[in-house]
C-alpha positions in Angstrom: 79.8 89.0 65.0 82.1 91.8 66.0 79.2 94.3 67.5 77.9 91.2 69.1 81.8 90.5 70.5 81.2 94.6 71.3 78.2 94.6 73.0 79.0 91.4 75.4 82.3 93.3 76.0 80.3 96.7 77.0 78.0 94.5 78.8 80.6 92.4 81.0 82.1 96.0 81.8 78.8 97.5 83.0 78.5 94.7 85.3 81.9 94.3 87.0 81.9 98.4 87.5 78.7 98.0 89.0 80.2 95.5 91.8 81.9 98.1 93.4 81.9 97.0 97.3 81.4 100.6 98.9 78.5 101.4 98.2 77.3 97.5 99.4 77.4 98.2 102.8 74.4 95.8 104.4 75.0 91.5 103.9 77.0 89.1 105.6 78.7 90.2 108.4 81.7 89.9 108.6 82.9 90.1 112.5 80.4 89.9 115.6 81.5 89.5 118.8 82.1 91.9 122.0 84.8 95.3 122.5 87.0 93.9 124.8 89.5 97.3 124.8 89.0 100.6 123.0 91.8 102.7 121.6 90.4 106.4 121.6 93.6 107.8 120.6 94.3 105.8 117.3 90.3 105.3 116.6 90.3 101.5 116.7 88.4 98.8 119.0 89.6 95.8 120.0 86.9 93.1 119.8 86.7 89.1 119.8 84.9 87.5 117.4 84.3 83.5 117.7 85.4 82.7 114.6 88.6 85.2 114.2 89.6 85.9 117.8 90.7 89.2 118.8 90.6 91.8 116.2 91.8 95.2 116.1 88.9 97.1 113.9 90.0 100.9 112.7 87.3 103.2 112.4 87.2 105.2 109.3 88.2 108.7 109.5 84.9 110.1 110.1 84.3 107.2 112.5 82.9 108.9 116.4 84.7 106.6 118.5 83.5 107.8 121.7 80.5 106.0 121.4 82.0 102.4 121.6 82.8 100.8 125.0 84.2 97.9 126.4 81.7 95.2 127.0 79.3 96.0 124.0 78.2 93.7 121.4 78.6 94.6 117.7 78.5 93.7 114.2 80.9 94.8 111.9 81.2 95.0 107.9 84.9 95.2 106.9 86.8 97.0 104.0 89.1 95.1 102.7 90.2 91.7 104.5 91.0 90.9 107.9 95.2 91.8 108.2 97.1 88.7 109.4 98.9 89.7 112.9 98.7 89.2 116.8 95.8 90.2 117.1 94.3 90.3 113.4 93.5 94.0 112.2 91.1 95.0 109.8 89.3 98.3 108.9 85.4 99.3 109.4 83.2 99.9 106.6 80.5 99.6 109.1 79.7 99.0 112.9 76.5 98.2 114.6 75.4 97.7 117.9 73.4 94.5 118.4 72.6 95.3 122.3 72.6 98.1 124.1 75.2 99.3 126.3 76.9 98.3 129.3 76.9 101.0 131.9 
């Protein structure tokens, strides 16, 4: 009873380090909407998503933000949870562009 008490234990471990969310970077997206301002100094876009409004997202530190303009439309996985403010903040695990740009 007490190695299969063991094993269940090893087993539940095994699976809950295994749900680590980094490495899960593709699924449901989390924002999708269009930049509305970008921030090149502090790495960040401003973007409005239908279902969250505006939303300040903070690219990660490797992050090339001259690429993002206003007017694109993008996809975004988050890290973490959206930040409760005026506007909303939240930081980028991952951006995509789901037209091209706006020139």
């Amino acid at each position: 009873m007490k190695k299969l008490l063991l094993l269940w234990l090893l087993l539940v471990s095994v699976g809950l380090l295994g749900c680590n969310g980094d490495h899960a970077v593709k699924g449901k997206v989390d924002l999708k909407g269009v930049i509305t301002e970008v921030d090149y100094d502090n790495k960040r876009i401003l973007m409005e998503d239908k279902k969250e409004g505006l939303v300040w997202v903070t690219l990660h530190e490797n992050g090339d933000i001259s690429k993002y303009v206003k007017g694109q439309e993008i996809v975004v996985w988050i890290k973490g949870g959206i930040r409760e403010s005026s506007p909303a903040q939240a930081d980028a695990q991952n951006i995509e562009f789901t037209a091209p740009k706006n020139e």
